[in-house]
Structures are given as C-alpha cells and as structure tokens.
Short mmCIF file of the C-alpha atoms (twelve columns), coordinates in Angstrom:
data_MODEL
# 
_entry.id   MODEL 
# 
loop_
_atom_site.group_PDB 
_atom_site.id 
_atom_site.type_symbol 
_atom_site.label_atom_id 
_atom_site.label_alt_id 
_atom_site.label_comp_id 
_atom_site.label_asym_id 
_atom_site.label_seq_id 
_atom_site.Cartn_x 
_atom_site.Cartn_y 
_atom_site.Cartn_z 
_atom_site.pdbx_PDB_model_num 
ATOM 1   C CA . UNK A 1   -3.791  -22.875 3.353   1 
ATOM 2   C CA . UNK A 2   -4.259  -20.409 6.254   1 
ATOM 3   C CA . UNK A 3   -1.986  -22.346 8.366   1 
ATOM 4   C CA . UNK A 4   0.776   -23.134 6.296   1 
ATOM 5   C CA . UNK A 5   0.778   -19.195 5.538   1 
ATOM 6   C CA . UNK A 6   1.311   -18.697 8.917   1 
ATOM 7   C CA . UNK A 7   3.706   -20.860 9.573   1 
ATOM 8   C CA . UNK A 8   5.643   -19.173 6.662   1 
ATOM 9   C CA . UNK A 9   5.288   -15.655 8.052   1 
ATOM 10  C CA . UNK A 10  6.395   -17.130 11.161  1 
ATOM 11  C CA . UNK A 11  9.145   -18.396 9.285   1 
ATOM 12  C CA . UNK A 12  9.928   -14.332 7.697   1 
ATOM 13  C CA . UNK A 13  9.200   -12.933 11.445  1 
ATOM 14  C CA . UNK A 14  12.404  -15.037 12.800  1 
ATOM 15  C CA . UNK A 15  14.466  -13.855 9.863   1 
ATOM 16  C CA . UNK A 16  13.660  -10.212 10.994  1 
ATOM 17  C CA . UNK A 17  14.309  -11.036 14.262  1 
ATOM 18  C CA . UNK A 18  11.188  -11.682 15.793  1 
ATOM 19  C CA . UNK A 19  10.530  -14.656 18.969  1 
ATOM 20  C CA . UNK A 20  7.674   -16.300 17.811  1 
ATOM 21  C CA . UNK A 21  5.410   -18.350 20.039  1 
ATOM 22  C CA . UNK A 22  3.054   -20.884 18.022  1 
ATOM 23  C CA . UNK A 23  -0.139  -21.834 19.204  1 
ATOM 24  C CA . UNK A 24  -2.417  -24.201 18.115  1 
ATOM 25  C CA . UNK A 25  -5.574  -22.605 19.087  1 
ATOM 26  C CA . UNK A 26  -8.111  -25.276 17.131  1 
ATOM 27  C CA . UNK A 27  -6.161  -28.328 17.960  1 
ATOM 28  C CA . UNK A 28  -8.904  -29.882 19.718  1 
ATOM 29  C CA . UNK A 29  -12.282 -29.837 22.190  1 
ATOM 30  C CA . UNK A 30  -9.472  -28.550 25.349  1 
ATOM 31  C CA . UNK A 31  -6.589  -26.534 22.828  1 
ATOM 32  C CA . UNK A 32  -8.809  -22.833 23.326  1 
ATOM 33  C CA . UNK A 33  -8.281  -23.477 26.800  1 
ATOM 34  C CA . UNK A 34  -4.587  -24.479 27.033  1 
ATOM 35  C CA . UNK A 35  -3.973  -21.496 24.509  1 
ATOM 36  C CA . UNK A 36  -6.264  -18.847 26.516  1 
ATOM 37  C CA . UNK A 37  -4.633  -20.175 30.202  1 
ATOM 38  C CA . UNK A 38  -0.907  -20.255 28.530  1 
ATOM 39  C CA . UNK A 39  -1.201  -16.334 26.874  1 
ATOM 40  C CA . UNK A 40  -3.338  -15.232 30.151  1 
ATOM 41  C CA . UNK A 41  0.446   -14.096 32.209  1 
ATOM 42  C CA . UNK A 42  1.930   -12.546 29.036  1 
ATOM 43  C CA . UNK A 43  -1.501  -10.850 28.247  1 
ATOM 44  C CA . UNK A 44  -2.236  -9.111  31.193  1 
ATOM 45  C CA . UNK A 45  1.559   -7.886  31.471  1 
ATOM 46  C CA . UNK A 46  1.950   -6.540  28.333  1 
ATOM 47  C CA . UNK A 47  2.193   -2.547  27.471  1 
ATOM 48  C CA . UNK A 48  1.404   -3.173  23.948  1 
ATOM 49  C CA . UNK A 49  -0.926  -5.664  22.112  1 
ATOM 50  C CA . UNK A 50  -0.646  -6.037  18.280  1 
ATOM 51  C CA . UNK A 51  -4.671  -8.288  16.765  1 
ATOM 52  C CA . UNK A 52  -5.032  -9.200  13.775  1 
ATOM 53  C CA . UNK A 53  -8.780  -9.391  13.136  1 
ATOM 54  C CA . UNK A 54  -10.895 -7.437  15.861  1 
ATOM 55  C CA . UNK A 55  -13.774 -9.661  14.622  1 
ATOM 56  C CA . UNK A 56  -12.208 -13.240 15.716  1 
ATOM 57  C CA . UNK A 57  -14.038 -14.196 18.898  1 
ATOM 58  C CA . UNK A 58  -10.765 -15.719 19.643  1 
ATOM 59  C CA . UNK A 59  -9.288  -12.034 19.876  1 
ATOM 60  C CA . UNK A 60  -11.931 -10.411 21.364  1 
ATOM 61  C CA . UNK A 61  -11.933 -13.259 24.394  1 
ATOM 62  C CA . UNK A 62  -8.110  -12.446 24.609  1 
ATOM 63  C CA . UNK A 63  -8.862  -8.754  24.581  1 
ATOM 64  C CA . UNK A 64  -10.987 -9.311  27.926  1 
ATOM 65  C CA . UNK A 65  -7.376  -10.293 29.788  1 
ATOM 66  C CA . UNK A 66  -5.506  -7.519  29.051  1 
ATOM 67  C CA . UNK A 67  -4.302  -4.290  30.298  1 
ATOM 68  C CA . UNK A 68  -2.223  -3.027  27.996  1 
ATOM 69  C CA . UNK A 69  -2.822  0.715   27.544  1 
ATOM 70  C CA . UNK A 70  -1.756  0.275   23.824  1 
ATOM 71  C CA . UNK A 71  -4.170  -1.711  21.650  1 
ATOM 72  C CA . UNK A 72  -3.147  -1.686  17.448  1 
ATOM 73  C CA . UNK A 73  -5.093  -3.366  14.657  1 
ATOM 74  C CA . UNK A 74  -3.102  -4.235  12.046  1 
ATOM 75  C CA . UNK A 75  -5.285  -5.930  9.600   1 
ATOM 76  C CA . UNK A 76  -5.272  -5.199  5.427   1 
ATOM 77  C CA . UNK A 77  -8.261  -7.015  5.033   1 
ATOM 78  C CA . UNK A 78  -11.763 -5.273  3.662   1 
ATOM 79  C CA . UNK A 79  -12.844 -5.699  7.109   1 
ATOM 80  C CA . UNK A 80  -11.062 -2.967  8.635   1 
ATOM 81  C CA . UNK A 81  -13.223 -0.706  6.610   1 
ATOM 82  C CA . UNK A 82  -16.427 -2.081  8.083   1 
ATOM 83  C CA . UNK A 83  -14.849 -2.072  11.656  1 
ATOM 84  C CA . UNK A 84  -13.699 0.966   12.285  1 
ATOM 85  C CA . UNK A 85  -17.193 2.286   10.752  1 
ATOM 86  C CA . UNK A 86  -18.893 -0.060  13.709  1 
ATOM 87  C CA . UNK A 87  -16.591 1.263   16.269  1 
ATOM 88  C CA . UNK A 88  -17.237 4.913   15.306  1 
ATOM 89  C CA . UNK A 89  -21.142 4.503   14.979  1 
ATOM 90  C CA . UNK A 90  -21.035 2.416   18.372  1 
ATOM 91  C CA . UNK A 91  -22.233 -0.836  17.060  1 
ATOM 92  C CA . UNK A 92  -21.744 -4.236  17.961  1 
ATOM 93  C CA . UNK A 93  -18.830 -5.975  15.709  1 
ATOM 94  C CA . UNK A 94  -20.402 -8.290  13.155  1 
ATOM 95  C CA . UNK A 95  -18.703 -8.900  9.418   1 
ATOM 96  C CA . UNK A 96  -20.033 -7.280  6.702   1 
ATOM 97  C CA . UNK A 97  -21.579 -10.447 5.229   1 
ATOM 98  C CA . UNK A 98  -23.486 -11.641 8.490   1 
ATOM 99  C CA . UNK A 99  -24.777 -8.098  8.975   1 
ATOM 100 C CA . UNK A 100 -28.929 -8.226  8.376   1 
ATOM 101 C CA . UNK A 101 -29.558 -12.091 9.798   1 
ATOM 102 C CA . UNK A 102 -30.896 -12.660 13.825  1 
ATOM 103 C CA . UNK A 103 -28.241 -13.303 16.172  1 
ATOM 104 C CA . UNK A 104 -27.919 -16.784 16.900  1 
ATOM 105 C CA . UNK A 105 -27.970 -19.039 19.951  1 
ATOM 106 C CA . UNK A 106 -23.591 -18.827 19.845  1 
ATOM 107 C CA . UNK A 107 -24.109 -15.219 18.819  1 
ATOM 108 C CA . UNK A 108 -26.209 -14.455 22.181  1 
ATOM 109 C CA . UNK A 109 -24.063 -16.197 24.623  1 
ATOM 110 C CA . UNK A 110 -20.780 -14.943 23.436  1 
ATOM 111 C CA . UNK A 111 -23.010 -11.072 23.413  1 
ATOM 112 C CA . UNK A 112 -20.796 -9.869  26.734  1 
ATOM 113 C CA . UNK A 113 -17.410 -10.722 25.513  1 
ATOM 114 C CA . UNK A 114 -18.245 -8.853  22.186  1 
ATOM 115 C CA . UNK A 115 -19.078 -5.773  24.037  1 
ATOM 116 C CA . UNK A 116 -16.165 -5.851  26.965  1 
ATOM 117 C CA . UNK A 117 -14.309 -6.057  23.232  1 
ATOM 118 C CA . UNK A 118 -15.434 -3.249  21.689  1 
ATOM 119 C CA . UNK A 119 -15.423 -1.197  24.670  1 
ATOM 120 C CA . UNK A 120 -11.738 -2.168  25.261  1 
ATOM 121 C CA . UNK A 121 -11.088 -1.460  21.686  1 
ATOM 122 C CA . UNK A 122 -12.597 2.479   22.289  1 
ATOM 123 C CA . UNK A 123 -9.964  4.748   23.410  1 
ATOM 124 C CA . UNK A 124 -10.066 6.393   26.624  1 
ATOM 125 C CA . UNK A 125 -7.676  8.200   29.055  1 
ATOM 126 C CA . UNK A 126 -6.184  4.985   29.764  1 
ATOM 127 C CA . UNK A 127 -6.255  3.164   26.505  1 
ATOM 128 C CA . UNK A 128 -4.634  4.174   23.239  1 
ATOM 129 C CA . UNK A 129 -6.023  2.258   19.938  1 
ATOM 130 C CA . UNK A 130 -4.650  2.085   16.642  1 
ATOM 131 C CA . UNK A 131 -5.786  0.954   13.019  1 
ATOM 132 C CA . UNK A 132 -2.393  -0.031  10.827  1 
ATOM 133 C CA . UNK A 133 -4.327  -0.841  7.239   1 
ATOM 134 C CA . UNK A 134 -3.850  0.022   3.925   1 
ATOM 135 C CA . UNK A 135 -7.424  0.260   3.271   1 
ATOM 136 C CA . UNK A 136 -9.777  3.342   3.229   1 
ATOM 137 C CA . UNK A 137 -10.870 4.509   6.598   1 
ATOM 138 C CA . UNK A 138 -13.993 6.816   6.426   1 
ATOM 139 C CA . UNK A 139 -15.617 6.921   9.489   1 
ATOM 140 C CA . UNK A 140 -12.577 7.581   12.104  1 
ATOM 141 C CA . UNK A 141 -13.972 7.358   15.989  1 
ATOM 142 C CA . UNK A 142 -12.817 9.912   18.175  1 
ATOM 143 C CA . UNK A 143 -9.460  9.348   19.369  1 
ATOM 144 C CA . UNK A 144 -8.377  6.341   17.145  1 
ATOM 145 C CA . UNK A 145 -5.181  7.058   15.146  1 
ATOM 146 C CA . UNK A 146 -4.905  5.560   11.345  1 
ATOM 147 C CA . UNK A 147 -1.818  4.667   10.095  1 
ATOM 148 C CA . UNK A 148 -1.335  4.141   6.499   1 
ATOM 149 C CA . UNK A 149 0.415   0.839   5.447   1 
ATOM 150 C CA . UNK A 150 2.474   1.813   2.355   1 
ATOM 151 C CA . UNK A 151 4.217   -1.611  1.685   1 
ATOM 152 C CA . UNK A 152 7.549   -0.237  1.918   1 
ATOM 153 C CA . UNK A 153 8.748   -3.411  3.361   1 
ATOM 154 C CA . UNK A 154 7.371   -5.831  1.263   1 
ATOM 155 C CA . UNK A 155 8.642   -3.661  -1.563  1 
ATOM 156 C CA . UNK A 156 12.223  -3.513  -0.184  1 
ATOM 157 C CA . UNK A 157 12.370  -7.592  1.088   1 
ATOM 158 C CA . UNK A 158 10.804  -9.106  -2.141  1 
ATOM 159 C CA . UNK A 159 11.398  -7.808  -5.517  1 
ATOM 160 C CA . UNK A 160 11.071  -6.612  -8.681  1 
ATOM 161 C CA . UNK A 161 9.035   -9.123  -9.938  1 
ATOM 162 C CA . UNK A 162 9.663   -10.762 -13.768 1 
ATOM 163 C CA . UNK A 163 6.611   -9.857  -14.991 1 
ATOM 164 C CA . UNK A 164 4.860   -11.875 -18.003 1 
ATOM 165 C CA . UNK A 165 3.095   -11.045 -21.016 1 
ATOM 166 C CA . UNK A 166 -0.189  -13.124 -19.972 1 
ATOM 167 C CA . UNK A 167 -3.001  -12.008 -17.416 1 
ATOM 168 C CA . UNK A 168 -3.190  -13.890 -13.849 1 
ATOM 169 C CA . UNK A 169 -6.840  -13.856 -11.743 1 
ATOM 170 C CA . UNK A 170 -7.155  -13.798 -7.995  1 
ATOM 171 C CA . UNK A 171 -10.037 -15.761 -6.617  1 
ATOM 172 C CA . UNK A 172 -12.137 -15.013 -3.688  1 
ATOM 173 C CA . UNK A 173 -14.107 -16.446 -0.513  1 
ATOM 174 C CA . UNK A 174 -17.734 -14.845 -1.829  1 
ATOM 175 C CA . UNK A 175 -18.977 -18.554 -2.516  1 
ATOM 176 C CA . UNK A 176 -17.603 -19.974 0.668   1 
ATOM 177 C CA . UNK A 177 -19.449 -17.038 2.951   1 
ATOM 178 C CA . UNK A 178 -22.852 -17.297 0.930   1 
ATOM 179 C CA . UNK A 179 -22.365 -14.000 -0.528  1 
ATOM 180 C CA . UNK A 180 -22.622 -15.379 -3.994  1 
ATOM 181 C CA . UNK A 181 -23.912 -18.310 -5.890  1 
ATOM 182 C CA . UNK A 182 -21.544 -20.686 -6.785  1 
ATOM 183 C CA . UNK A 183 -22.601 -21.604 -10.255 1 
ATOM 184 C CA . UNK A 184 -22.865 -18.116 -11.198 1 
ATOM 185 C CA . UNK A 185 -19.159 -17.523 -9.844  1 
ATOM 186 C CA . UNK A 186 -18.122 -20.346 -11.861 1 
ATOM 187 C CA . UNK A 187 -19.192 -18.845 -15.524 1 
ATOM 188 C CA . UNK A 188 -18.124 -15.204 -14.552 1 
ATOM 189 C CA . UNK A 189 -14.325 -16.663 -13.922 1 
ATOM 190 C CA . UNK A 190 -14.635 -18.541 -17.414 1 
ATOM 191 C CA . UNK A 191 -15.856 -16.037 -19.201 1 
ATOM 192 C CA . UNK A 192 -13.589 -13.063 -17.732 1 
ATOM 193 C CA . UNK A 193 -10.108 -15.284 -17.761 1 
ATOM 194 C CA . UNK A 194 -11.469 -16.287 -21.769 1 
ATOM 195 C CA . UNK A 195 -11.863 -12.210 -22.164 1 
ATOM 196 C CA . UNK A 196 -8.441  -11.165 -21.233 1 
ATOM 197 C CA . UNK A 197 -6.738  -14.559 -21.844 1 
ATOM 198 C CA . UNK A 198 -5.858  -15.210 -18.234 1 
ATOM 199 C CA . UNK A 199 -3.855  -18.535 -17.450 1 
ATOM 200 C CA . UNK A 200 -3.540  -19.125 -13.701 1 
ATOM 201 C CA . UNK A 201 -6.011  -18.662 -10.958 1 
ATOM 202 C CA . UNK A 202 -4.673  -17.728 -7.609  1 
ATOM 203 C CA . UNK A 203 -6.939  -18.791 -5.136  1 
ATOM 204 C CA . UNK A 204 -8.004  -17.266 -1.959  1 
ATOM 205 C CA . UNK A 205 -6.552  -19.379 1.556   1 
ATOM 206 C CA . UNK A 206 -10.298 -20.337 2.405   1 
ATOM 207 C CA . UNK A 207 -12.120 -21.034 -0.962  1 
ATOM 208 C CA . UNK A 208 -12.567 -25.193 -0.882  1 
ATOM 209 C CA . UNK A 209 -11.049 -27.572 -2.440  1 
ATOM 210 C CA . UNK A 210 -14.060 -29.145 -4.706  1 
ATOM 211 C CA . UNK A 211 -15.093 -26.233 -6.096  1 
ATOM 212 C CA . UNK A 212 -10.961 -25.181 -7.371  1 
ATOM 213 C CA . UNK A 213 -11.270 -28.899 -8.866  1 
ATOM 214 C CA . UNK A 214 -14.543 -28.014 -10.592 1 
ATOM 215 C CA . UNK A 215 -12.917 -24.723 -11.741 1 
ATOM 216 C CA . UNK A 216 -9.834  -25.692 -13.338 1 
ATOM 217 C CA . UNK A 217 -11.520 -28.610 -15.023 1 
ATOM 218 C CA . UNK A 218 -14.006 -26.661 -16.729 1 
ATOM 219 C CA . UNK A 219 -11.878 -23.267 -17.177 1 
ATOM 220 C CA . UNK A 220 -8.790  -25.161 -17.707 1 
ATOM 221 C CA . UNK A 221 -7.358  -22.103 -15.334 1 
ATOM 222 C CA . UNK A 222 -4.111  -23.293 -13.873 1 
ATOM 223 C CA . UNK A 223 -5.009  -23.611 -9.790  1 
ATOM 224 C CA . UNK A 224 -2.416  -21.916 -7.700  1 
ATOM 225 C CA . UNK A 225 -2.694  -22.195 -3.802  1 
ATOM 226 C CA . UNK A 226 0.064   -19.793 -2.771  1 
ATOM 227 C CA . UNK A 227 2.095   -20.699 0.436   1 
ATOM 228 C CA . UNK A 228 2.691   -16.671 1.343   1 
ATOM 229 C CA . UNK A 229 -0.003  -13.945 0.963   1 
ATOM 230 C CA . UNK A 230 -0.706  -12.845 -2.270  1 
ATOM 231 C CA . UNK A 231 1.361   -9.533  -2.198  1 
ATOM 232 C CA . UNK A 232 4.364   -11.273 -1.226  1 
ATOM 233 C CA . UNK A 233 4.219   -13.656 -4.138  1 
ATOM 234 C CA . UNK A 234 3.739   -11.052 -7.191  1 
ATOM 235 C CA . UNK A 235 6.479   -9.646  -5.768  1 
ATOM 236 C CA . UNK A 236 8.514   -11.955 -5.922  1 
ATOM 237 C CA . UNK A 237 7.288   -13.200 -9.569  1 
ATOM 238 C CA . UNK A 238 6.218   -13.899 -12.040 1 
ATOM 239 C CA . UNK A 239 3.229   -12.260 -12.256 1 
ATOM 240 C CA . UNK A 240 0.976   -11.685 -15.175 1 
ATOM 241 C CA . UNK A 241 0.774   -7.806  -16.944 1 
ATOM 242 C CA . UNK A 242 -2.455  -7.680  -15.160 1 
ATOM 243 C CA . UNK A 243 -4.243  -9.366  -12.557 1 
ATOM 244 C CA . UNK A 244 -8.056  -9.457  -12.492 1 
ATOM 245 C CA . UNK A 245 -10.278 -9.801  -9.610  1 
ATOM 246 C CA . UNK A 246 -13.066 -9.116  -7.923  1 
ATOM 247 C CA . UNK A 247 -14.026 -6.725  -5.179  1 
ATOM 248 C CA . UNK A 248 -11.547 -8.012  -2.603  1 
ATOM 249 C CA . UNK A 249 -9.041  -6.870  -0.265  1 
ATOM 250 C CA . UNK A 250 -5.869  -7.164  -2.976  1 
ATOM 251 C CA . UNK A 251 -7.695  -4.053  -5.159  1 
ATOM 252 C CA . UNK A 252 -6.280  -1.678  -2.404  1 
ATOM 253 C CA . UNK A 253 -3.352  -4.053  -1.797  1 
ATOM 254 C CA . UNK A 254 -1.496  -5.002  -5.079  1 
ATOM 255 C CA . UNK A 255 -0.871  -1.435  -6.255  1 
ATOM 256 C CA . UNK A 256 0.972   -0.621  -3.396  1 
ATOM 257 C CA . UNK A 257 2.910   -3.692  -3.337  1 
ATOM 258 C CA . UNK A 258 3.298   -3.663  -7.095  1 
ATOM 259 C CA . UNK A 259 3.867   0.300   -7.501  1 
ATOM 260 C CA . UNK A 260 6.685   1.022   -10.066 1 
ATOM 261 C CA . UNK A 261 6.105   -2.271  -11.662 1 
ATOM 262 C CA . UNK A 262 3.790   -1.458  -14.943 1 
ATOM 263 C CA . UNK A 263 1.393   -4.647  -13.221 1 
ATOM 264 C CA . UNK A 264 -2.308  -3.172  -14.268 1 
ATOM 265 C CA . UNK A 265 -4.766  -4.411  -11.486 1 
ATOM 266 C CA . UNK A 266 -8.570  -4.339  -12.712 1 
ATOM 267 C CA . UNK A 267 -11.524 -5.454  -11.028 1 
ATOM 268 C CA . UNK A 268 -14.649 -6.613  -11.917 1 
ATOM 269 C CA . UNK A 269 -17.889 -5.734  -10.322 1 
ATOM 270 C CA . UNK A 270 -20.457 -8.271  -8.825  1 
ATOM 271 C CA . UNK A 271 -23.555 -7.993  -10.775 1 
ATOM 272 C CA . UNK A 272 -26.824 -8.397  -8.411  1 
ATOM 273 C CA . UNK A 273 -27.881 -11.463 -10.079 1 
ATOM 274 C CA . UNK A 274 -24.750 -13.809 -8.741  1 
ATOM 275 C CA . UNK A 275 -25.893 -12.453 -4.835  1 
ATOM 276 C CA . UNK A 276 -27.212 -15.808 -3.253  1 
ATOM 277 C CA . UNK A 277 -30.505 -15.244 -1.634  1 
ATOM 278 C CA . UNK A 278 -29.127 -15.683 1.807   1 
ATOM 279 C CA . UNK A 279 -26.987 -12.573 0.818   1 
ATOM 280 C CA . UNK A 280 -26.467 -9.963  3.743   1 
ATOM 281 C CA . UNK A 281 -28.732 -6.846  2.501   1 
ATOM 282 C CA . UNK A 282 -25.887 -5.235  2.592   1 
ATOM 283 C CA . UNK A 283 -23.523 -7.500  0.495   1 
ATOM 284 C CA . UNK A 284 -23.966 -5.066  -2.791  1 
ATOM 285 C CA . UNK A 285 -23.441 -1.630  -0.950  1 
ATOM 286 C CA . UNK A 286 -20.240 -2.921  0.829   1 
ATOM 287 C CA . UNK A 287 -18.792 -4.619  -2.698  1 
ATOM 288 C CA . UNK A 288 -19.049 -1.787  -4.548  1 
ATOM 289 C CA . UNK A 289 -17.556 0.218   -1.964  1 
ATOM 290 C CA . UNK A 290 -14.702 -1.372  -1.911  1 
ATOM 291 C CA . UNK A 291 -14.028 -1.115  -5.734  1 
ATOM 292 C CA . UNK A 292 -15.168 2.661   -5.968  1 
ATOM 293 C CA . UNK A 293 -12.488 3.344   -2.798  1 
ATOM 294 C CA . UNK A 294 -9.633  1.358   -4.417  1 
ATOM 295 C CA . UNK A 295 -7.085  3.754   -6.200  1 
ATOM 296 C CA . UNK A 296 -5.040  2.915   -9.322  1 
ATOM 297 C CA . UNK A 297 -6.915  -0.124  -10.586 1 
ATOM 298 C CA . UNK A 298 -8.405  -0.686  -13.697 1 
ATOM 299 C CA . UNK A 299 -12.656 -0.939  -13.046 1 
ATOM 300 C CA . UNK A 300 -14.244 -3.382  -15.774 1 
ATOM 301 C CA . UNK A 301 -17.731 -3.713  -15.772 1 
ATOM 302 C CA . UNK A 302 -19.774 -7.090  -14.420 1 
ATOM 303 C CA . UNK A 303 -19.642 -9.545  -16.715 1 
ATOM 304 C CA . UNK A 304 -22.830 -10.312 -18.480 1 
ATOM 305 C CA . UNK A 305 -23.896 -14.011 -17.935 1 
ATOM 306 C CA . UNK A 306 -26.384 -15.899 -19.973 1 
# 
C-alpha cells in the first residue's frame, strides 16, 4: 500500500508540475547502493532539501551527503511531535514506540550516521532547518522555524466531499509495531464500529493483510485499502458523518482537511490493558498526548472490553 500511494502522489506531483525521479530504494541486496551513488551529485549540489521522515535511516544516510544550507521536514505524521522534542532536548532520534528497549547490534553500528543526522538537522550559521507539519509542536529548538500546514491545497484540489449518513473507522499500525495486543485491538474495533454503527474500515498503508482478513470476517467491517492518503480520499467522498479512530496522526489531520464539511472526527482512547507487554514505557504518555493536543475532534472514552 505504501508504494502504490507513492506512485499516486507521484502521479498528483506531475499534474502540478513537478519532475519526479523514482527510485526503488528496497529493490534488492545492491538497490541502497545504486540509489545512494545515483542521488550523491544532485545531493551535494542542492540549496534546498525537502525529507520526509527524519527518522528513516535511509534519510538520515542521505542527510550525511549534503550541503544544502536549507534543510525542511515536511512530515504530518505523530512523529514530528516526538522529533522535534528529541532535537530540542538533544537526544538521539529513536520513534516513540522503540524508545525504552537497548540499542541493538544494527542500532550501534548505524550510531554515527544518526548523530552526523541530527547534528545536520540543528541549525547553525550555515544551516537553516524547517518543520512543515500540521501537528502540535511543543518543544521548538532554538532556531528551527514551524510552519503550520493548513490543508489549503488539499481543500482547494479535492472537494466537497458527499458525505453519508453512516459512520466510517480508520485503522491503525499499533498491532503491527507491538504497541498493542492484537486480540484486544480486534474486540475494541467490533465493539466501537457496533456502538456507532460504523460500516467500512479504512485501513492504515502498513497494518497486514491477515489480520484485515480476520477483521472483516468477524466484524463484517467493509476493508478499504485506500490508493491516496487518507485526507485526500474523504475529500474527495464519500465519507461517513463521522469517522472514528484511535490516537493517530488523522485526529490532527482530518479536521483540517475536512473543515467546513459538518464530518465529526472522534477518537477513542487506548485503555492500558490492550498495551502489549513489549510496549515502549512510554507508549501510554505519547497516545494520550496526541488525543489531548488534537483540536476539534470528538474524545470518546476507551472502550470497556470483557
């Protein structure tokens, strides 16, 4: 799912006018080095350099070619939050739901190019960073300019949606990163789409295909594995009166990209008891932060599982 919604914002970045240069990074044992030894001259000559996800090893290996005196992270993601917070406090760049465990063996070699990142990615006289996100930034380092992402373009290329009488769900990746247990994520989607009579099930790019099988047979949830991120397909429609999710990145998201619309986004916590045992310590803290920072949702209490 990840790469065929790339290759369809590839597709939306030529119709705005936009080169775009494809690289198949994971295509193999010798693809990171054709990609790396193909994006090395372009890299090290550019002014400006636009990343995704600061936390990619890919990016922060790429980060150790350039020059560019203008480095911008555009990324909507929850991560953001926790990045910028590690960049202010000085720490090294780990994802919220690894945070706690021992480094491992990878972890240790790849140590140096994680820190030439970060350094690179803290401004200086000669370096200018940027954070483009439309989620809550807290902890600002010195010198780092935020830039709000207010949708405006998704709002003025896609849009309004039809919107239907029914309630949609979007899923999430918690099972897949052993944040939470599977079985436990399994009765809370029941039970919540069965609450507010939800028919379709949107499901995150990385969440696997066995366990989507296992959920629409025994919620009877319609699967949907959209080909374009999820903002871009509510609006464009249909979309359901009111989406339900859990603490994810499309609580801060979806009312921007659905403002004016009369779409009710609510969320629903995640209780303790569905936290895996392998759980970062953290996992709780950083979950309900990113519900009790989201703004114009709907907050619905955890469901309570028998």
């Amino acid at each position: 799912m990840t790469r065929g919604q790339l290759r369809r914002m590839a597709d939306l970045a030529r119709d705005e006018g936009y080169r775009v240069r494809w690289e198949e990074a994971r295509g193999g044992t010798t693809a990171p080095f054709h990609t790396i030894g193909g994006l090395a001259g372009p890299l090290r000559r550019a002014d400006r350099i636009v990343m995704g996800d600061p936390f990619s090893r890919y990016v922060q290996l790429l980060l150790t070619i350039t020059r560019a005196r203008d480095l911008v992270v555009v990324d909507d993601g929850t991560a953001t939050m926790e990045f910028v917070a590690q960049l202010a406090r000085g720490e090294r760049l780990v994802r919220w739901h690894r945070k706690g465990g021992r480094p491992g063996p990878r972890d240790l070699l790849f140590a140096p190019v994680s820190s030439s990142a970060r350094r690179r990615l803290t401004p200086s006289g000669r370096r200018r960073v940027e954070v483009f996100s439309s989620m809550p930034v807290t902890e600002t380092p010195e010198g780092v300019t935020v830039t709000a992402n207010d949708f405006a373009w998704t709002r003025a290329r896609f849009g309004p949606p039809r919107i239907t009488r029914g309630a949609d769900m979007v899923g999430t990746s918690l099972v897949e990163t052993g944040v939470v247990d599977g079985d436990r994520y399994l009765e809370a989607v029941r039970d919540l789409a069965k609450a507010h009579g939800a028919t379709r099930y949107f499901a995150h790019r990385r969440e696997n295909a066995a366990k989507l099988h296992r959920l629409a047979a025994e919620t009877g949830l319609e699967i949907v594995r959209p080909d374009l991120p999820l903002e871009l397909i509510a609006r464009r429609g249909p979309i359901g009166r009111t989406i339900l999710s859990f603490p994810s990145t499309v609580v801060h998201t979806l009312p921007l990209a659905l403002a004016g619309t009369g779409v009710r986004v609510a969320v629903c916590d995640i209780d303790p008891g569905w936290l895996t045992q392998n759980a970062s310590p953290r996992a709780q803290g950083f979950l309900s932060g990113v519900t009790d920072t989201a703004r114009d949702v709907h907050r619905l209490a955890a469901v309570a599982l028998a």
